[in-house]
C-alpha positions as CSV (number, residue, x, y, z in Angstrom):
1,X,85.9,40.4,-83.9
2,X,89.5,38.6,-84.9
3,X,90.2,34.8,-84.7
4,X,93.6,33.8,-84.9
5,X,94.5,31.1,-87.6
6,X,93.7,28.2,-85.4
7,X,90.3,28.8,-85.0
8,X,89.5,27.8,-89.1
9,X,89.6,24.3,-88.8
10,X,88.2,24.0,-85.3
11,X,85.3,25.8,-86.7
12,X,85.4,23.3,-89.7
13,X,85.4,20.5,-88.0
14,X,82.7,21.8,-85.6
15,X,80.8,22.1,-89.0
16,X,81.4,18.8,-89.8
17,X,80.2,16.7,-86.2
18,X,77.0,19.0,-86.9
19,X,76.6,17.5,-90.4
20,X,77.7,14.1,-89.3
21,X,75.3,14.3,-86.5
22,X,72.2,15.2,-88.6
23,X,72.5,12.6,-91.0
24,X,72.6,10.1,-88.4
25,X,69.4,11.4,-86.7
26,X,66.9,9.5,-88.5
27,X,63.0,9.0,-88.3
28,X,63.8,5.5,-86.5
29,X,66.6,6.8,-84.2
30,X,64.2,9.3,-83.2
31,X,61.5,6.6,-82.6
32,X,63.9,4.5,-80.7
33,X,64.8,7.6,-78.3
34,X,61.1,8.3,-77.7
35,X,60.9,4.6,-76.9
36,X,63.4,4.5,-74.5
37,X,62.1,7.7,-73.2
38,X,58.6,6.3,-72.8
39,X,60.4,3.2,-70.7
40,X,62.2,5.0,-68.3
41,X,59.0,6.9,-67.6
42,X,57.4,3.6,-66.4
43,X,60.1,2.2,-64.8
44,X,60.3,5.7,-62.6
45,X,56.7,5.1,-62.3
46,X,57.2,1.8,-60.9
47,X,59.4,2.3,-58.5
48,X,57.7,5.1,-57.4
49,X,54.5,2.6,-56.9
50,X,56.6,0.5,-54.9
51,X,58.2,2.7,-52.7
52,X,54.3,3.4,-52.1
53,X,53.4,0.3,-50.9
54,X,57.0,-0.2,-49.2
55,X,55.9,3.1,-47.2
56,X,52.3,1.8,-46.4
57,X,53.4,-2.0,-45.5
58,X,55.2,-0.4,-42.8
59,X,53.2,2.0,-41.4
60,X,50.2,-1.0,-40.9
61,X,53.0,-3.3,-39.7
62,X,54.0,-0.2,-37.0
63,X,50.0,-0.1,-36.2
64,X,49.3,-3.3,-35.7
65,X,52.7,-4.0,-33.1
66,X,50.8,-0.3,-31.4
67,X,47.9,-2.1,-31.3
68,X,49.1,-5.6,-30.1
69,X,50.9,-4.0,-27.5
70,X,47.8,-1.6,-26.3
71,X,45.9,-4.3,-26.1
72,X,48.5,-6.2,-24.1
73,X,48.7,-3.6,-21.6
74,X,44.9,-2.6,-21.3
75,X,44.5,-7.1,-20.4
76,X,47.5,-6.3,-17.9
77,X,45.5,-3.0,-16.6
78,X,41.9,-4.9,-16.3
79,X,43.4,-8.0,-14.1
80,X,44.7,-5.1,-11.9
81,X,41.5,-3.4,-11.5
82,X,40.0,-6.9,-10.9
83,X,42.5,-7.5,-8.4
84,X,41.9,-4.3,-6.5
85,X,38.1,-4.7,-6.8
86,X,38.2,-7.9,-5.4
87,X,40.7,-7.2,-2.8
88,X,38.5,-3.8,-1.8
89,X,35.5,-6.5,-1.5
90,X,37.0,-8.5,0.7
91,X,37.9,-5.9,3.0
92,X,34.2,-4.7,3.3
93,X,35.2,-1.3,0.6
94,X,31.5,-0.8,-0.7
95,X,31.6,-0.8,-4.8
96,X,29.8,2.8,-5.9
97,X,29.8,2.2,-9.7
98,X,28.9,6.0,-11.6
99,X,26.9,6.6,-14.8
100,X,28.6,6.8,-17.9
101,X,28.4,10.7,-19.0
102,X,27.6,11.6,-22.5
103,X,27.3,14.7,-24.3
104,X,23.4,14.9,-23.6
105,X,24.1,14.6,-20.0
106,X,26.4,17.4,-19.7
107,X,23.7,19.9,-20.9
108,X,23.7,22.9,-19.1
109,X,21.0,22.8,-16.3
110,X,20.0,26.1,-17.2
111,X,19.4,25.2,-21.1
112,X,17.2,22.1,-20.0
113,X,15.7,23.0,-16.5
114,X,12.4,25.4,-16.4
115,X,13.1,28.4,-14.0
116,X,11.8,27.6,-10.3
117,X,8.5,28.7,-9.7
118,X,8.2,31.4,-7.2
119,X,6.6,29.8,-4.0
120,X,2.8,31.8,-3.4
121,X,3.0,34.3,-0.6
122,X,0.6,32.7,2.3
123,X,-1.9,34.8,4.3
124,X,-0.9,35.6,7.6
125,X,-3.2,33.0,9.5
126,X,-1.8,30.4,6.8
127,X,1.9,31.2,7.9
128,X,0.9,31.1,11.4
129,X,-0.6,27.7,10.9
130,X,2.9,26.4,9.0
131,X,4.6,27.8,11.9
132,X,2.5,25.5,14.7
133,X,3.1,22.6,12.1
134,X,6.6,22.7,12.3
135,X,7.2,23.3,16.1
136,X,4.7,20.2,16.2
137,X,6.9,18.3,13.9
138,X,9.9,18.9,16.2
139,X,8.1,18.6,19.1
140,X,6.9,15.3,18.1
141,X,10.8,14.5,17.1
142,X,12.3,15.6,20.3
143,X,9.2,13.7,21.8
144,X,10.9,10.4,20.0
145,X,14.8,11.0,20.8
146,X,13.8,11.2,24.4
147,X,11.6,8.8,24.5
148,X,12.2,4.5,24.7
149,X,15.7,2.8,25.7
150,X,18.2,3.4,22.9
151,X,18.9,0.4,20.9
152,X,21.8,-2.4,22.1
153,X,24.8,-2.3,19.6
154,X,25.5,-6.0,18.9
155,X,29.4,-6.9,19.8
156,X,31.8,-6.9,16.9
157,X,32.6,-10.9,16.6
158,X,32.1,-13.7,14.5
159,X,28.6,-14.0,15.2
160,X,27.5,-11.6,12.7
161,X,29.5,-12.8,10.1
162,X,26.8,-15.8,7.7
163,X,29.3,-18.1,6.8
164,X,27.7,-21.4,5.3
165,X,28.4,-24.8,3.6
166,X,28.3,-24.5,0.0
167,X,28.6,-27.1,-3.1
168,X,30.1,-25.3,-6.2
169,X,27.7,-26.4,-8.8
170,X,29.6,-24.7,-12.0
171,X,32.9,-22.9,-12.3
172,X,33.7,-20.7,-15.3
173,X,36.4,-18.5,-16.5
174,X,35.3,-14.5,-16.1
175,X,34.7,-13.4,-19.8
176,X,36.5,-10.2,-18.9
177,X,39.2,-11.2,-17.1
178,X,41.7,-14.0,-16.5
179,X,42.1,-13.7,-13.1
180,X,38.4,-14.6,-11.7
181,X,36.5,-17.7,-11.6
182,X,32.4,-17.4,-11.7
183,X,30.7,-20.0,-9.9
184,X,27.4,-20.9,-9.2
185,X,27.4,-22.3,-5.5
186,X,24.7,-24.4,-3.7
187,X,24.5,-22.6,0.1
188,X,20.9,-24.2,1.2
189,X,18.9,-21.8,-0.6
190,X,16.0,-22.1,-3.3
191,X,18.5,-21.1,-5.9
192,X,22.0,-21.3,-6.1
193,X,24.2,-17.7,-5.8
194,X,26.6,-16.4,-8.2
195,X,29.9,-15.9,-7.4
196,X,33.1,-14.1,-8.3
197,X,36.5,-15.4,-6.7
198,X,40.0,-14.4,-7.6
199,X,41.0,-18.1,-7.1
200,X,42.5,-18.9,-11.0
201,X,46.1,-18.6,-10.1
202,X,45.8,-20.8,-7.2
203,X,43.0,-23.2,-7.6
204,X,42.4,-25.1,-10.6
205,X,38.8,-25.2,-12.3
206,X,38.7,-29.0,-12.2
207,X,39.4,-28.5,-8.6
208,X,36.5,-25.9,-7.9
209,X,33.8,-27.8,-9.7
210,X,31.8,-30.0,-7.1
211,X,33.9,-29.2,-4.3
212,X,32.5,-28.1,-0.8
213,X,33.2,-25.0,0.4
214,X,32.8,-22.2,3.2
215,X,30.6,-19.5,2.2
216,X,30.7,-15.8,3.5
217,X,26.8,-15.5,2.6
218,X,26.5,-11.7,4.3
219,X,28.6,-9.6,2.1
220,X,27.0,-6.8,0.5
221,X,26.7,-8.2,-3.3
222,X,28.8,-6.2,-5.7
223,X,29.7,-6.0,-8.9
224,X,33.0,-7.4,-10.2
225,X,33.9,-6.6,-13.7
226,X,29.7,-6.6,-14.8
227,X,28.6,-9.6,-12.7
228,X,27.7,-9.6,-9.0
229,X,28.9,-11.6,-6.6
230,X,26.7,-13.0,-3.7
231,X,29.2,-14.3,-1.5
232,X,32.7,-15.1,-0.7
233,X,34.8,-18.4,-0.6
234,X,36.8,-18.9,2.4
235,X,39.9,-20.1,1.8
236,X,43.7,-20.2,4.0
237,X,45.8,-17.4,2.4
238,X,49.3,-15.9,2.6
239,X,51.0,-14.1,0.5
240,X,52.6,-17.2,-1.5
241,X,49.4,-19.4,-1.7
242,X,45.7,-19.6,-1.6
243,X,43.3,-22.9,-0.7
244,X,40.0,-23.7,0.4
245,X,38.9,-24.6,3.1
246,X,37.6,-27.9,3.5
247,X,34.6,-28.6,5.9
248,X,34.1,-31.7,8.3
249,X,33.0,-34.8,6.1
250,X,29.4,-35.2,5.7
251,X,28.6,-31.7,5.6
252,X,25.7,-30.5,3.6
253,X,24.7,-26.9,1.4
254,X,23.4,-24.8,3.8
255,X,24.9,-26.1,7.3
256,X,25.6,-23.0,9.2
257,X,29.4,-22.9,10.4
258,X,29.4,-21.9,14.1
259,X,31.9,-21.0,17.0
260,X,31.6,-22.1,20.9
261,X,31.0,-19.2,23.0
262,X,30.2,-16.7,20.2
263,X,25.9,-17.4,20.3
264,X,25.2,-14.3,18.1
265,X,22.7,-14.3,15.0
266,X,24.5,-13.1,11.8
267,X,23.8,-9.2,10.4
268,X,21.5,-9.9,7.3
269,X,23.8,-7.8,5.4
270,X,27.5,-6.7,6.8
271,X,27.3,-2.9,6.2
272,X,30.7,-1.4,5.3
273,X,30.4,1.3,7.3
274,X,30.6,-0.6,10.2
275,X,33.6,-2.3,9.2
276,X,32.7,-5.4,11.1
277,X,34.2,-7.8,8.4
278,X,37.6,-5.6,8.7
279,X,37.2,-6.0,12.6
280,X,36.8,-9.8,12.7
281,X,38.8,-10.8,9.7
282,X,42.7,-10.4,11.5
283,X,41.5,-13.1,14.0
284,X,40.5,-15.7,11.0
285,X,43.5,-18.2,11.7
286,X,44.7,-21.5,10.3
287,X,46.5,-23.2,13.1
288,X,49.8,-25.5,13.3
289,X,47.3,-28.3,13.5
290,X,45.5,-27.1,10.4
291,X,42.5,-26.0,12.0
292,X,40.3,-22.7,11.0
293,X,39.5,-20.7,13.9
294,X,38.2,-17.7,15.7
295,X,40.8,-16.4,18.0
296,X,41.5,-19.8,18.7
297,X,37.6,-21.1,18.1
298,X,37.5,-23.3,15.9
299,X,35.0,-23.3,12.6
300,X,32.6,-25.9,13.7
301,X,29.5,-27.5,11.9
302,X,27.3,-28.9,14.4
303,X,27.2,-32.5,15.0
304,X,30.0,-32.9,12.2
305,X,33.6,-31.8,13.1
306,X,35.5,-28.8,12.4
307,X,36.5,-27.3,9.1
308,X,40.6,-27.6,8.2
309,X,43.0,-26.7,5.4
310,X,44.8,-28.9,3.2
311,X,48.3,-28.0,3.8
312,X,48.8,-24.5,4.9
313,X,49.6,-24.0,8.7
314,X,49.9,-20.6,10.7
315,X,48.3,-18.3,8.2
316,X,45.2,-16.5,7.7
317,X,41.8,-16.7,6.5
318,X,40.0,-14.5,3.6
């Protein structure tokens, strides 16, 4: 290898940084980089921990708005499905609530149930005996189609509907949903008969408690949201606003509400399947004169008057 004449003193003063350079790298200079080595390690550290806890103080802050708005939307859901339940009642829509399945329900029926036992081959006169059984079983039920006059069906009308005076004796917010009041009414009974009414929107409690009311008493009781309801308050509705319906003055729990020209006892319970609630209900009116009637009957209690809204004119009655 050749080096020109240049490359002496660069390599001399090369040389002499090196020198320079080792004389200055003390013990203590050594210490002090190791120090400031040491620092920079913990301040990394640090501000790794804190980019930690940045990281995590979001993600809870992102769960809990989840959250907030989950629950939000499963309160909005639940009114809904109170709404619907109630408005399903009120049209006679009987309330089938299912089971809960769990995972020892779902068993397979073969795993759980024992194999049917084969049924024991009967001697002939045995079978033959079977055989006049039956024919005398359907004799006998042939015997009892034919025989008596078939039963009268009772006209569809307001007569079968049970609709009574009733004192609210306690209103109370639903504890699982903001839509219904809970109210125990006195209808003339020996004990007073819960009730659940989608009334909070439109009536206030302070106006419930105390107040008389019309009671639909026949309804077949259902559950609303976990708590059955015996009854139904009558009240003038349209699609704006909702109030009840106030009977004559001195009317008493229990007073039966009746209708000239409709003599009929009430069905002890309406059956849905007859729909006679959803027959008679689109003939409920409020007149222009404020009145509650029955295809222009109006709801009477006898010897008292006849039951009127407040306000509401020309509208219906649920």
């Amino acid at each position: 290898m050749t080096f020109s004449r240049m490359s002496f003193p660069l390599i001399a003063s090369c040389r002499l940084f090196v020198r320079s350079v080792l004389r200055m790298t003390s013990p203590e200079v050594v210490q002090r980089l190791e120090q400031r080595a040491r620092q920079a390690d913990e301040a990394i550290n640090i501000l790794k921990t804190q980019i930690q806890m940045l990281k995590q103080h979001a993600v809870t802050a992102e769960e809990q708005r989840l959250k907030k708005e989950n629950d939000q939307l499963r309160l909005q859901v639940d009114d809904l499905k109170a709404k619907l339940t109630l408005a399903e009642i009120q049209n006679g829509v009987q309330q089938v609530y299912l089971p809960v399945r769990t995972a020892a329900t779902e068993a397979p029926a073969a795993q759980t149930a024992d194999p049917a036992p084969k049924p024991a081959e009967a001697k002939p006169g045995q079978k033959q005996a079977q055989k006049g059984g039956k024919g005398d079983k359907a004799a006998g039920k042939s015997e009892k189609k034919k025989g008596g006059p078939p039963q009268e069906e009772k006209p569809v009308d307001v007569s079968r509907l049970d609709m009574r005076i009733g004192r609210i004796l306690s209103v109370k917010k639903h504890p699982d949903a903001d839509t219904l009041y809970v109210e125990e009414i006195d209808v003339g009974e020996a004990a007073p008969r819960t009730v659940v009414s989608g009334l909070v929107k439109h009536v206030s409690m302070e106006e419930m408690q105390d107040h008389i009311v019309i009671a639909m008493c026949n309804l077949k009781p259902a559950k609303m949201r976990g708590i059955t309801s015996q009854a139904m308050v009558m009240c003038a509705s349209s699609p704006e606003k909702v109030e009840l319906l106030d009977p004559p003055a001195g009317s008493q729990p229990g007073d039966r509400i009746t209708f000239e020209g409709y003599p009929g006892e009430p069905d002890p319970v309406l059956q849905p399947k007859k729909k006679v609630w959803e027959s008679v209900q689109p003939d409920l009116q409020v007149t222009s004169d404020k009145v509650a009637t029955y295809k222009g009957v109006p709801f009477t209690v006898a010897g008292k008057g006849v039951c009127t809204s407040k306000t509401m004119t020309n509208v219906g009655i649920k």
